[in-house]
N, C-alpha and C positions, 0 to 999 in steps of 0.2 A: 540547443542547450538552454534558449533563455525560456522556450516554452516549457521545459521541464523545471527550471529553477520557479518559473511565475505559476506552473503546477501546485509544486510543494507549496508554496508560499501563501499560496489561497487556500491549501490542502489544511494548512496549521494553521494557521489563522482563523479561516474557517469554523475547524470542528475543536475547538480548545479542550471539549471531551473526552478529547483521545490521549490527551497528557496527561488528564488527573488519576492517583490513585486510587481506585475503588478503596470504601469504609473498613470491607472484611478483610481486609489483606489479601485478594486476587490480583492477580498478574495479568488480566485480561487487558486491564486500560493499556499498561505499556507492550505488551502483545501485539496489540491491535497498532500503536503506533509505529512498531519496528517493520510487522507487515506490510504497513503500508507507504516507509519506504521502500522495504526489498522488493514492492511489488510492481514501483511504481519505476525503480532502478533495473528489474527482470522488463518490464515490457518495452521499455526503454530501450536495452539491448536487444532485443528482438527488434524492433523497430530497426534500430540503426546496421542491424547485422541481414537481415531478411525482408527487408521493407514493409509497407504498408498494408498490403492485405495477409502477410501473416502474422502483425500486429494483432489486426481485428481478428483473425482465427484465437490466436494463444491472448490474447488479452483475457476474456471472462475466464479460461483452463487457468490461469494464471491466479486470478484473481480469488476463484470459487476453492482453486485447491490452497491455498494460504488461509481461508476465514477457516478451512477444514481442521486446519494447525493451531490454530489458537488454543490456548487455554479453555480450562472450564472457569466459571466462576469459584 
């Protein structure tokens, strides 16, 4: 749990990008952040439910099908 908590933590701090409003009024910035806790919260649970090497299987399915979800600009 604390590798996941010090994930986010550098994940936000990080990329401060992902919080800001886009000028046009798109919904992609906050999009893009919701996805990447439920994404980072889904592989998580795979992890802890099915261990480690089908983490790295569904990790990128994971990942790839969430940027597919996002908003357009």
């Amino acid at each position: 749990m604390k590798r996941l908590a010090a994930f986010l933590t550098v994940l936000i701090l990080g990329s401060p990008a992902l919080a800001l409003a886009e000028e046009h009024g798109g919904y992609r910035g906050i999009g893009t952040l919701y996805f990447t806790f439920m994404g980072a919260i889904l592989i998580y649970g795979v992890y802890d439910s099915f261990g480690k090497k089908a983490m790295y299987v569904m990790a990128p399915i994971i990942v790839i099908g969430l940027y597919l979800m996002l908003p357009e600009h």
